[in-house]
CHARMM-style PDB file with segment names, atoms N, HN, CA, C and O in Angstrom:
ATOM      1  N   UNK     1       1.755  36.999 -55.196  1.00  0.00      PROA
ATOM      2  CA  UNK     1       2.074  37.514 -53.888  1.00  0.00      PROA
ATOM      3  C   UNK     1       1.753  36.428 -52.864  1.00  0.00      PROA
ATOM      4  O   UNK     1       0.895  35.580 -53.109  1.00  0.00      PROA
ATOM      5  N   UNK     2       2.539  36.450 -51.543  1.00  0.00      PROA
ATOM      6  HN  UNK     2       3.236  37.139 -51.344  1.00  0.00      PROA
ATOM      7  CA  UNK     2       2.485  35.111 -50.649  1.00  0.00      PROA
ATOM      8  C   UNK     2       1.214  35.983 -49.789  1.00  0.00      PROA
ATOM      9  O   UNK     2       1.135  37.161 -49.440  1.00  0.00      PROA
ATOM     10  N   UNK     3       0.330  34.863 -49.643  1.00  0.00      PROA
ATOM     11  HN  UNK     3       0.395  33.907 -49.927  1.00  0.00      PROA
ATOM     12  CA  UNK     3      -0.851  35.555 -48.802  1.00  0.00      PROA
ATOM     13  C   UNK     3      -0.219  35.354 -47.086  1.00  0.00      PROA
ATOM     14  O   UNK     3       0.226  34.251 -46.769  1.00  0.00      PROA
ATOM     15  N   UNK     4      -0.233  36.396 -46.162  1.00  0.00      PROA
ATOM     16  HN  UNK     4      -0.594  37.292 -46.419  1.00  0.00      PROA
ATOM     17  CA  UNK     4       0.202  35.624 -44.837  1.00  0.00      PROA
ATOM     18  C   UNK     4      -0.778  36.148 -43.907  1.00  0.00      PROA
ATOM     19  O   UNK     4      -0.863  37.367 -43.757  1.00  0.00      PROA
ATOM     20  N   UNK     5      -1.596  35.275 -43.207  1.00  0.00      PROA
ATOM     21  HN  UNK     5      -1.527  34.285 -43.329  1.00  0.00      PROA
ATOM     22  CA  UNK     5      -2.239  35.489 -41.895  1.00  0.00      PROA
ATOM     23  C   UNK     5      -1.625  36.646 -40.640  1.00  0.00      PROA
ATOM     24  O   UNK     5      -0.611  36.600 -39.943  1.00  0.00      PROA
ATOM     25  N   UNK     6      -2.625  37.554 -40.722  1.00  0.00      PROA
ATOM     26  HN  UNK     6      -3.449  37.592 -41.288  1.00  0.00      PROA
ATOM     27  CA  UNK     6      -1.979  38.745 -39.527  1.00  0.00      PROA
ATOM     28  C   UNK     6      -0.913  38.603 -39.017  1.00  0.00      PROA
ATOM     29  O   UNK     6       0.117  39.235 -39.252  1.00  0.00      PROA
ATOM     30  N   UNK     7      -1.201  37.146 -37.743  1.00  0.00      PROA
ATOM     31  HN  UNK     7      -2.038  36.632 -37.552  1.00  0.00      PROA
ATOM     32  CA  UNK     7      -0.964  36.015 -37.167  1.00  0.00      PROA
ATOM     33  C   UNK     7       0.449  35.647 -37.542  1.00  0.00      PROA
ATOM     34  O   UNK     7       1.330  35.628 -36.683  1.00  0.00      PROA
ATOM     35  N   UNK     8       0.695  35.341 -38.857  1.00  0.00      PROA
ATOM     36  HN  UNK     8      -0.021  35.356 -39.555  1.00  0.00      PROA
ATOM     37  CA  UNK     8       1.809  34.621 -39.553  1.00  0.00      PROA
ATOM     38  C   UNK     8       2.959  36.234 -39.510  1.00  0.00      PROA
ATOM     39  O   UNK     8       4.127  36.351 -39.140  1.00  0.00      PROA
ATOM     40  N   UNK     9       2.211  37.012 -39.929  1.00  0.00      PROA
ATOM     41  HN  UNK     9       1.262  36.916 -40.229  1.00  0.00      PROA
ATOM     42  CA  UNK     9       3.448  38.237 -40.430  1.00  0.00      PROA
ATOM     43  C   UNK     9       4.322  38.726 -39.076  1.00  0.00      PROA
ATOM     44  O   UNK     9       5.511  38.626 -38.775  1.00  0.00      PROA
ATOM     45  N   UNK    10       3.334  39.211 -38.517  1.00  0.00      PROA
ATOM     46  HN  UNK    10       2.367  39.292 -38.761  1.00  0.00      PROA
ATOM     47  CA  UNK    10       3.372  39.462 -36.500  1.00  0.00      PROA
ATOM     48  C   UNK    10       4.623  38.776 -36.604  1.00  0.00      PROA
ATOM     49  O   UNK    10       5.777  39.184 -36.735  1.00  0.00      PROA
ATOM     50  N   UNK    11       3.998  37.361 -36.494  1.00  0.00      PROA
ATOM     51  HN  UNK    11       3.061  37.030 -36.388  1.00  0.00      PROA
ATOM     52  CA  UNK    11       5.393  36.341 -35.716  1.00  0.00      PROA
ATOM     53  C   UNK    11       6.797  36.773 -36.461  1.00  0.00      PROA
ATOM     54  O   UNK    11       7.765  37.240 -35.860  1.00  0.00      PROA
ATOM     55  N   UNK    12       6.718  36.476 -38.223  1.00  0.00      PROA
ATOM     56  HN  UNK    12       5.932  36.097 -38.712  1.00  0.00      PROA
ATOM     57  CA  UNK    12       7.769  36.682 -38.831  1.00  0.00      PROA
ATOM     58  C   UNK    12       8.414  38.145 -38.571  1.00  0.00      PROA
ATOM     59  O   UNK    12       9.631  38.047 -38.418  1.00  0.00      PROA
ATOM     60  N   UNK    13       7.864  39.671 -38.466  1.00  0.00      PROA
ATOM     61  HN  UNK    13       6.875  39.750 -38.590  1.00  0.00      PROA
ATOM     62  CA  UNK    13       8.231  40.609 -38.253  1.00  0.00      PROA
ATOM     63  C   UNK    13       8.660  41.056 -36.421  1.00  0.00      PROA
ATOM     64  O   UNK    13       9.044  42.193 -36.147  1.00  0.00      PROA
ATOM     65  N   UNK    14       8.551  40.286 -35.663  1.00  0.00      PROA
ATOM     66  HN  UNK    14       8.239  39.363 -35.885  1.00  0.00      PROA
ATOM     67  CA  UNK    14       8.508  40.121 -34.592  1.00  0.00      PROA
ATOM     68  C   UNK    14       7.796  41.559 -33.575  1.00  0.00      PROA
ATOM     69  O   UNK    14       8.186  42.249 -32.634  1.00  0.00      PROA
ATOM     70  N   UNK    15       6.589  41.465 -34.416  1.00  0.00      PROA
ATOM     71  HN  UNK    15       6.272  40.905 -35.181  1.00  0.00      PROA
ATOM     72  CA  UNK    15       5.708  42.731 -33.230  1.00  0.00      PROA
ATOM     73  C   UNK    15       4.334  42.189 -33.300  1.00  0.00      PROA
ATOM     74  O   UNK    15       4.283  41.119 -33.906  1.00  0.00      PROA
ATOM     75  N   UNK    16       3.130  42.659 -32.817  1.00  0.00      PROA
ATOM     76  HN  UNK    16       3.171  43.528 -32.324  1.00  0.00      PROA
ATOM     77  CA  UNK    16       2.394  42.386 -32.006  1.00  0.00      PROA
ATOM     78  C   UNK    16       1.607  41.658 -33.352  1.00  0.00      PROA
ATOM     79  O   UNK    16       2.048  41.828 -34.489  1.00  0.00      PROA
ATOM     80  N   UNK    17       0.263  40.741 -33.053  1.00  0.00      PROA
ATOM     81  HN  UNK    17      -0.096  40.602 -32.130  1.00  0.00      PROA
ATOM     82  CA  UNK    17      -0.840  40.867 -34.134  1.00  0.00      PROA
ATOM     83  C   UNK    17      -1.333  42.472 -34.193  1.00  0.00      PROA
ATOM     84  O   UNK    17      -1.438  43.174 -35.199  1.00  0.00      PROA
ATOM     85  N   UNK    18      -1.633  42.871 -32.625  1.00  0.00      PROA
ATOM     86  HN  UNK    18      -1.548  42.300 -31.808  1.00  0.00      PROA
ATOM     87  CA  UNK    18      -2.773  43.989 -32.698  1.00  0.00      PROA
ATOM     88  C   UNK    18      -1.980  45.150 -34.001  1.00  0.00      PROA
ATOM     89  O   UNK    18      -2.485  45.613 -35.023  1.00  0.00      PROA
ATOM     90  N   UNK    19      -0.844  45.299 -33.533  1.00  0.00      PROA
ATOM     91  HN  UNK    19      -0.434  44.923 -32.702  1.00  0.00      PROA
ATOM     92  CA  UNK    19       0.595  46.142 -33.899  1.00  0.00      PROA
ATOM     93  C   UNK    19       0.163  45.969 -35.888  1.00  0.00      PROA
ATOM     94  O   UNK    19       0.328  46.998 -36.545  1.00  0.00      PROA
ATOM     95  N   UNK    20      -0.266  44.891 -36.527  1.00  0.00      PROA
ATOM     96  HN  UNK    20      -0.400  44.056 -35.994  1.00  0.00      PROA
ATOM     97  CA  UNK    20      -0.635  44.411 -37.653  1.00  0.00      PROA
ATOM     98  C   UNK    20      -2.044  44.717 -38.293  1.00  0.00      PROA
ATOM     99  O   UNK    20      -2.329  44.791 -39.488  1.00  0.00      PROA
ATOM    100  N   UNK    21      -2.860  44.876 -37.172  1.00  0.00      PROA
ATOM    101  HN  UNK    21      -2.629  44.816 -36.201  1.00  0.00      PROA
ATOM    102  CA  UNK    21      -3.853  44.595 -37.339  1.00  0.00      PROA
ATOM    103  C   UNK    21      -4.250  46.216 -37.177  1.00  0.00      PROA
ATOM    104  O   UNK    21      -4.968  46.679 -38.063  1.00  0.00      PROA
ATOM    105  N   UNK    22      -3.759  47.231 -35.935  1.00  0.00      PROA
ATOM    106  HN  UNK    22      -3.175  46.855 -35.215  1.00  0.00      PROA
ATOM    107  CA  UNK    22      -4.084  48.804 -36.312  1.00  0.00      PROA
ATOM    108  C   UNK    22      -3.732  49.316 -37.759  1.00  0.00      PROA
ATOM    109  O   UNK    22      -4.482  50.025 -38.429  1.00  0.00      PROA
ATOM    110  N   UNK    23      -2.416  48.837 -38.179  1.00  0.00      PROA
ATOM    111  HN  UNK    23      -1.806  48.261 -37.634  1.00  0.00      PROA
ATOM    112  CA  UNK    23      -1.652  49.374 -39.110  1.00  0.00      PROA
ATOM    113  C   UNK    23      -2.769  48.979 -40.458  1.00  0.00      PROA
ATOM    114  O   UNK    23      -2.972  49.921 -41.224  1.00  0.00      PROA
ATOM    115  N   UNK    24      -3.414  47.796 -40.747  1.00  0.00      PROA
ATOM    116  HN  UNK    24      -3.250  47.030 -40.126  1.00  0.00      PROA
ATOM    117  CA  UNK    24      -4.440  47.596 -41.721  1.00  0.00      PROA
ATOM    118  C   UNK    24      -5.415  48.403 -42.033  1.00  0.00      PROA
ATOM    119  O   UNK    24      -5.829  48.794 -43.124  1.00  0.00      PROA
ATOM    120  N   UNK    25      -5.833  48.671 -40.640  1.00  0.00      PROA
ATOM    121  HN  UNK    25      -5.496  48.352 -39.754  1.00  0.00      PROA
ATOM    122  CA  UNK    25      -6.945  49.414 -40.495  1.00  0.00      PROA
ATOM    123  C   UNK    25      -6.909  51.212 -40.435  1.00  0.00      PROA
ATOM    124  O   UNK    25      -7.834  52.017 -40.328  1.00  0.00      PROA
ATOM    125  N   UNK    26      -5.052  51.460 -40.585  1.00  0.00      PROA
ATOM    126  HN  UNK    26      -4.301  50.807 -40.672  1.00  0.00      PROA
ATOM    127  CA  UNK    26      -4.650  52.869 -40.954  1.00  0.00      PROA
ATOM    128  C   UNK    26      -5.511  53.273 -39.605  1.00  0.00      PROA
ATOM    129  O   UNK    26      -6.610  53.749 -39.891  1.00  0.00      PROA
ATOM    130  N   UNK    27      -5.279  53.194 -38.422  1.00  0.00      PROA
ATOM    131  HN  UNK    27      -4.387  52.807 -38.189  1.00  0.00      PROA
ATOM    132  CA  UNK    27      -5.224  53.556 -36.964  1.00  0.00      PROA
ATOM    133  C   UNK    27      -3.808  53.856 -36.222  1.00  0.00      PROA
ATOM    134  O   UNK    27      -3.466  54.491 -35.225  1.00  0.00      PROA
ATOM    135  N   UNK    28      -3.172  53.089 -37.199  1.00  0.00      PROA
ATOM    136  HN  UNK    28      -3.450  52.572 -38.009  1.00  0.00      PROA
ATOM    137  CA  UNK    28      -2.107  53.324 -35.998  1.00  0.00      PROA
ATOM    138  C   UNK    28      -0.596  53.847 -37.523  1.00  0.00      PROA
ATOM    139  O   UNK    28      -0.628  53.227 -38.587  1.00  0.00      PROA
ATOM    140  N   UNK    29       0.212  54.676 -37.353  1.00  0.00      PROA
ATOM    141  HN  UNK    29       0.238  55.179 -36.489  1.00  0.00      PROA
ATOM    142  CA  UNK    29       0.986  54.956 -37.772  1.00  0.00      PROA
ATOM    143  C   UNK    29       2.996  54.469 -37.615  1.00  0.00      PROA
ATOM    144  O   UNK    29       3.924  55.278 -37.597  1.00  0.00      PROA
ATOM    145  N   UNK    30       3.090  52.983 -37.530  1.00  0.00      PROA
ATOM    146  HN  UNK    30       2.336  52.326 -37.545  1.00  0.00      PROA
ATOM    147  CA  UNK    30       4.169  52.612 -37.557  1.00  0.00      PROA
ATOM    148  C   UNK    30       5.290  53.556 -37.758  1.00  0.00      PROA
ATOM    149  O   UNK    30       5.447  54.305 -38.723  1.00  0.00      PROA
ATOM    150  N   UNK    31       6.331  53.373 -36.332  1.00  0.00      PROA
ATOM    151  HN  UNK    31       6.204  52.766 -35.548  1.00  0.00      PROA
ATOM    152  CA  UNK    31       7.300  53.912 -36.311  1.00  0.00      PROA
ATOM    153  C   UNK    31       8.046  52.951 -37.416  1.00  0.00      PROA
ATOM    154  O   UNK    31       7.707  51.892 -37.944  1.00  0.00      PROA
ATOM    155  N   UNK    32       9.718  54.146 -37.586  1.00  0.00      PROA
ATOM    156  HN  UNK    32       9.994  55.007 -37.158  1.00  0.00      PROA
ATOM    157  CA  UNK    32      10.219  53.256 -39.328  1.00  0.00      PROA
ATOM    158  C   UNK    32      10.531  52.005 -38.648  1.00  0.00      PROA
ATOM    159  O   UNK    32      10.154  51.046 -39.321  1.00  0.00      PROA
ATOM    160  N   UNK    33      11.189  51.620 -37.350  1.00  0.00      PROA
ATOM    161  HN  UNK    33      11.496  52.399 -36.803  1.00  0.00      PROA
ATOM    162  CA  UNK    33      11.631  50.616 -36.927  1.00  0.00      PROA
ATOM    163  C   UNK    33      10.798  49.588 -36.673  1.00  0.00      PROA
ATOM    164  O   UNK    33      11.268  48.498 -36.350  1.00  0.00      PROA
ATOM    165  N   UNK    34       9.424  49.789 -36.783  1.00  0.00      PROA
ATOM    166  HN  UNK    34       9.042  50.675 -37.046  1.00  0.00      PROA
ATOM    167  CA  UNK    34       8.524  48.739 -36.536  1.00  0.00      PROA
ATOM    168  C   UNK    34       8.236  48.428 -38.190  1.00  0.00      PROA
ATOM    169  O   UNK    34       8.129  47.257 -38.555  1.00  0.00      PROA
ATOM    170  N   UNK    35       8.088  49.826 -39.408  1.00  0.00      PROA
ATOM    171  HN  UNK    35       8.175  50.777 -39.112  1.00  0.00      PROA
ATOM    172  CA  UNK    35       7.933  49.138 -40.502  1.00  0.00      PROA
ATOM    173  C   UNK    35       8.773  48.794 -41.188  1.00  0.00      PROA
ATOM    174  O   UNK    35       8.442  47.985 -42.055  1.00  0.00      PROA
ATOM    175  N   UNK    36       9.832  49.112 -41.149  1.00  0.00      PROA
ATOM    176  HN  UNK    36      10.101  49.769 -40.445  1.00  0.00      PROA
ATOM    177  CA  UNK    36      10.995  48.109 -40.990  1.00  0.00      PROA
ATOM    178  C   UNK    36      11.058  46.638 -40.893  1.00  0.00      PROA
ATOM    179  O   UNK    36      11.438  45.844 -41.754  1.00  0.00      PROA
ATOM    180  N   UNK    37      10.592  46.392 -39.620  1.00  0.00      PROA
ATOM    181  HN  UNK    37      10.283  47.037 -38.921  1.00  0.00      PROA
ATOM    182  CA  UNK    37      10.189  44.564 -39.275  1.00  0.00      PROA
ATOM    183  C   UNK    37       9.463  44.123 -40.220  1.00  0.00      PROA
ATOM    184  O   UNK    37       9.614  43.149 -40.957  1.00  0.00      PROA
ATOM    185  N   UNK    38       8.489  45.067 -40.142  1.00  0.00      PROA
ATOM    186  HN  UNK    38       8.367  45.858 -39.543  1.00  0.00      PROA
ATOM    187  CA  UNK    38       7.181  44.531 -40.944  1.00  0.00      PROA
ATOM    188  C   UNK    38       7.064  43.939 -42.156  1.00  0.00      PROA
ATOM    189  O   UNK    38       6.401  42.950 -42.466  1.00  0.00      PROA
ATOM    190  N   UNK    39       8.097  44.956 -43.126  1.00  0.00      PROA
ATOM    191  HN  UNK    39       8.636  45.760 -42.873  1.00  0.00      PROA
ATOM    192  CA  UNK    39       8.521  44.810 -44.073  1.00  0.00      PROA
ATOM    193  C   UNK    39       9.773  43.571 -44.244  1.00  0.00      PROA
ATOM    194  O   UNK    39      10.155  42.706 -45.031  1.00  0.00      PROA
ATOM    195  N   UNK    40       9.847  43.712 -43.932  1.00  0.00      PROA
ATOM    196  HN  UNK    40       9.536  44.415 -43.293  1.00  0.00      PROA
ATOM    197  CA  UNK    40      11.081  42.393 -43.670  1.00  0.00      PROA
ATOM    198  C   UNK    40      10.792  41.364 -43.248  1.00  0.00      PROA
ATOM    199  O   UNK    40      11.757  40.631 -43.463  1.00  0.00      PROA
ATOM    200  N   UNK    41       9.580  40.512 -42.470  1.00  0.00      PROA
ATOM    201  HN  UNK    41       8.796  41.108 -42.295  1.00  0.00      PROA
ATOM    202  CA  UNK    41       8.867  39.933 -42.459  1.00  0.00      PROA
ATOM    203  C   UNK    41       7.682  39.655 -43.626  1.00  0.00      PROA
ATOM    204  O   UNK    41       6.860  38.771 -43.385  1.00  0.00      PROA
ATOM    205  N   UNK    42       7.602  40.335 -44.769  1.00  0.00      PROA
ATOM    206  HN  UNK    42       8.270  41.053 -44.965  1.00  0.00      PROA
ATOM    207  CA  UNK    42       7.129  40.053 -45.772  1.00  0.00      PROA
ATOM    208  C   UNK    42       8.138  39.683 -46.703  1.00  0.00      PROA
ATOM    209  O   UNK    42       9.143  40.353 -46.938  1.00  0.00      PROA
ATOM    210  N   UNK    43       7.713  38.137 -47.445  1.00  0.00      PROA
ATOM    211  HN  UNK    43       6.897  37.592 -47.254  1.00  0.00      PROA
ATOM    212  CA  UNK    43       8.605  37.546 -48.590  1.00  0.00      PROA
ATOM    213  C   UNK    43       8.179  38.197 -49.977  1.00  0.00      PROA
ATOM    214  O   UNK    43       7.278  37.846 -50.739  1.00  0.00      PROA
ATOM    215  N   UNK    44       9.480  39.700 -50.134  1.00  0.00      PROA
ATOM    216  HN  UNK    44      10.212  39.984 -49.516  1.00  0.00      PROA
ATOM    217  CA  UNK    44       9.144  40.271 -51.585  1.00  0.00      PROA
ATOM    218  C   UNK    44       9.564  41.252 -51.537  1.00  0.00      PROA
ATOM    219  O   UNK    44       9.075  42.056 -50.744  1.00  0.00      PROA
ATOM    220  N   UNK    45      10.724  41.644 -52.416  1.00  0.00      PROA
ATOM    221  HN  UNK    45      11.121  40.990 -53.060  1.00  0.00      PROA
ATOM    222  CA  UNK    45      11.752  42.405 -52.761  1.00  0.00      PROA
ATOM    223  C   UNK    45      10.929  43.894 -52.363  1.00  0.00      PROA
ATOM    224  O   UNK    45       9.703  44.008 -52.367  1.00  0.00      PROA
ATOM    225  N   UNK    46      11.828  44.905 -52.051  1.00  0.00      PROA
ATOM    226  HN  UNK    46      12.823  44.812 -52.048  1.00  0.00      PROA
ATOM    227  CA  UNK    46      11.488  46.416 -52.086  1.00  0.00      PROA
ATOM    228  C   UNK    46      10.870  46.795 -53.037  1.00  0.00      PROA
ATOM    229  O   UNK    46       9.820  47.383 -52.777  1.00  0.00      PROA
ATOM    230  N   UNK    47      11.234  46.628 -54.439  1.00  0.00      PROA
ATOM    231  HN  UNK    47      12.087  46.150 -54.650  1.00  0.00      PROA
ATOM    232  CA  UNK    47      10.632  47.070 -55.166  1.00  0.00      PROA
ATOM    233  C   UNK    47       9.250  46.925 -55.489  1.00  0.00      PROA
ATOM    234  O   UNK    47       8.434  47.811 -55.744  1.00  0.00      PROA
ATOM    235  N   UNK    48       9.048  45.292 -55.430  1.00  0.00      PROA
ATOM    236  HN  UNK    48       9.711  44.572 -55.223  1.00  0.00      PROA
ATOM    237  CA  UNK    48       7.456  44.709 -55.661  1.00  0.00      PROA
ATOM    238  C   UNK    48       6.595  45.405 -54.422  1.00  0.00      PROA
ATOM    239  O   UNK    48       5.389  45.618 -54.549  1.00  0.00      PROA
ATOM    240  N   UNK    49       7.370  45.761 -53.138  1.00  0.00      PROA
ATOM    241  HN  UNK    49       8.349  45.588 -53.035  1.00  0.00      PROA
ATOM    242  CA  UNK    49       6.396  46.123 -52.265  1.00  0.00      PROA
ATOM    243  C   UNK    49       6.102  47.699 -52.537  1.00  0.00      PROA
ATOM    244  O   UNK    49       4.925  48.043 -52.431  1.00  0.00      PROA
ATOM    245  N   UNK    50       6.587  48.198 -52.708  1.00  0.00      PROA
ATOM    246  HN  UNK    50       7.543  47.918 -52.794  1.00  0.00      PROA
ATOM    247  CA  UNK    50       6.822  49.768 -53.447  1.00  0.00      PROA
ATOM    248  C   UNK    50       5.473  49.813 -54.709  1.00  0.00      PROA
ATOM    249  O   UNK    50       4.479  50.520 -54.875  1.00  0.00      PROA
ATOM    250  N   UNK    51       5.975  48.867 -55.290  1.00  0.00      PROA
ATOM    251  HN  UNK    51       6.783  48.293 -55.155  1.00  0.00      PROA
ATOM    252  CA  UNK    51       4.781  48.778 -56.556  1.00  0.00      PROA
ATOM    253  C   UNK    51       3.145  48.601 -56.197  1.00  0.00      PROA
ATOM    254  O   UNK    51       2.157  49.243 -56.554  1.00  0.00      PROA
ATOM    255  N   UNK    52       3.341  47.310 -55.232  1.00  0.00      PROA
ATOM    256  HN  UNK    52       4.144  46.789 -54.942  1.00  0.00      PROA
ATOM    257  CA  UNK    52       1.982  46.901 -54.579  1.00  0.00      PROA
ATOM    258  C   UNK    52       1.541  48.224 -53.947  1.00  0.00      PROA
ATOM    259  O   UNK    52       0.416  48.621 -54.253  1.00  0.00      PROA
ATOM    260  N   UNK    53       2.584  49.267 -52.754  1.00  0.00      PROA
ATOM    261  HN  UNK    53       3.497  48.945 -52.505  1.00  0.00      PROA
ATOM    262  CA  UNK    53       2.208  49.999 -52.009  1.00  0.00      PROA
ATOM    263  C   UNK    53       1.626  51.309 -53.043  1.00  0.00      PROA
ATOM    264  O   UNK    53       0.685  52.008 -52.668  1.00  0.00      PROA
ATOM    265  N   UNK    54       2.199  51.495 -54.156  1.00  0.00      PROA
ATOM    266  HN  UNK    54       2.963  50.927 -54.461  1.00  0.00      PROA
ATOM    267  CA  UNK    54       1.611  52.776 -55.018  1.00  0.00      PROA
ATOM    268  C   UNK    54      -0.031  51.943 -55.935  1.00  0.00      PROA
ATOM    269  O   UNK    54      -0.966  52.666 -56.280  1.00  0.00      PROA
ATOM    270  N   UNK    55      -0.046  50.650 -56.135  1.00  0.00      PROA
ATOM    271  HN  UNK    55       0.714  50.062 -55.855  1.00  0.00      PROA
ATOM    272  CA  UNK    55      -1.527  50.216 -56.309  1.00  0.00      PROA
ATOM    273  C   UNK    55      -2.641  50.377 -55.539  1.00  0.00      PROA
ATOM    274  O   UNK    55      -3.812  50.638 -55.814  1.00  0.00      PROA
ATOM    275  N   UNK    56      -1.976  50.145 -54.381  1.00  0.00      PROA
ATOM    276  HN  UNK    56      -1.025  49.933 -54.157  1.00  0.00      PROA
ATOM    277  CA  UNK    56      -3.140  50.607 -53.400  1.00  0.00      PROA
ATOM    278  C   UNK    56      -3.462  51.994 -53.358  1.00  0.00      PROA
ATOM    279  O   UNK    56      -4.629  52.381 -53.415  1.00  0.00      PROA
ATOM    280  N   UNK    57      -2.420  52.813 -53.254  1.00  0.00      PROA
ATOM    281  HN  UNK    57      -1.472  52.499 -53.207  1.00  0.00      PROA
ATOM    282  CA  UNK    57      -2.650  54.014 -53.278  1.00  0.00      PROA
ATOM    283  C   UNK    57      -3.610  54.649 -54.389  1.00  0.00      PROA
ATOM    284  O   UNK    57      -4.456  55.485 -54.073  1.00  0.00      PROA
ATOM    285  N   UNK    58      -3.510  54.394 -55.155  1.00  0.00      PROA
ATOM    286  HN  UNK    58      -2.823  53.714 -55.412  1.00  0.00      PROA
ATOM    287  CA  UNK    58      -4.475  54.722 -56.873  1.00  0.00      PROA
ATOM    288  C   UNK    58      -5.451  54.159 -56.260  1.00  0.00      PROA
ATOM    289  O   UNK    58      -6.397  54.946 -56.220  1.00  0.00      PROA
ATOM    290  N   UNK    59      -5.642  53.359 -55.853  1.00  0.00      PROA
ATOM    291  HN  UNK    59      -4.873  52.720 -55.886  1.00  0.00      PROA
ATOM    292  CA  UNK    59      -6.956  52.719 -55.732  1.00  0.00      PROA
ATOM    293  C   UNK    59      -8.018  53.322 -54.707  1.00  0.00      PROA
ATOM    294  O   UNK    59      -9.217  53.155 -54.932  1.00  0.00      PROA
ATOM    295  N   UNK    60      -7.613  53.974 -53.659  1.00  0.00      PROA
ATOM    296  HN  UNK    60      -6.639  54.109 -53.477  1.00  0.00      PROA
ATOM    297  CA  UNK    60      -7.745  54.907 -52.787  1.00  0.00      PROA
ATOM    298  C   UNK    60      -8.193  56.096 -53.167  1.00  0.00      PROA
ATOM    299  OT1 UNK    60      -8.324  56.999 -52.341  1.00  0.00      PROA
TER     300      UNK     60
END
């Protein structure tokens, strides 16, 4: 997986750091159009992020 700095994703997804940085911290609940960006600003197919996103979840 590509590691990217808050900092780095923000820019590539074009919304805020803070906007990155609530969403980590499960404070803030991204509209689809912001996770949308977000996601699209991360280098890695739907599926792998789908996969990563249900690991975390188990892990939880």
């Amino acid at each position: 997986m590509h590691r990217l700095s808050q900092r780095e994703l923000a820019r590539r997804a074009g919304v805020t750091n803070s906007t990155i940085s609530l969403v980590e911290k499960n404070k803030n609940s991204p509209s689809l159009a912001s996770l949308k960006k977000v996601l699209d600003g991360i280098p890695m197919d739907l599926a792998s992020q789908i996969s990563v996103a249900s690991r975390v979840d188990a892990f939880r």
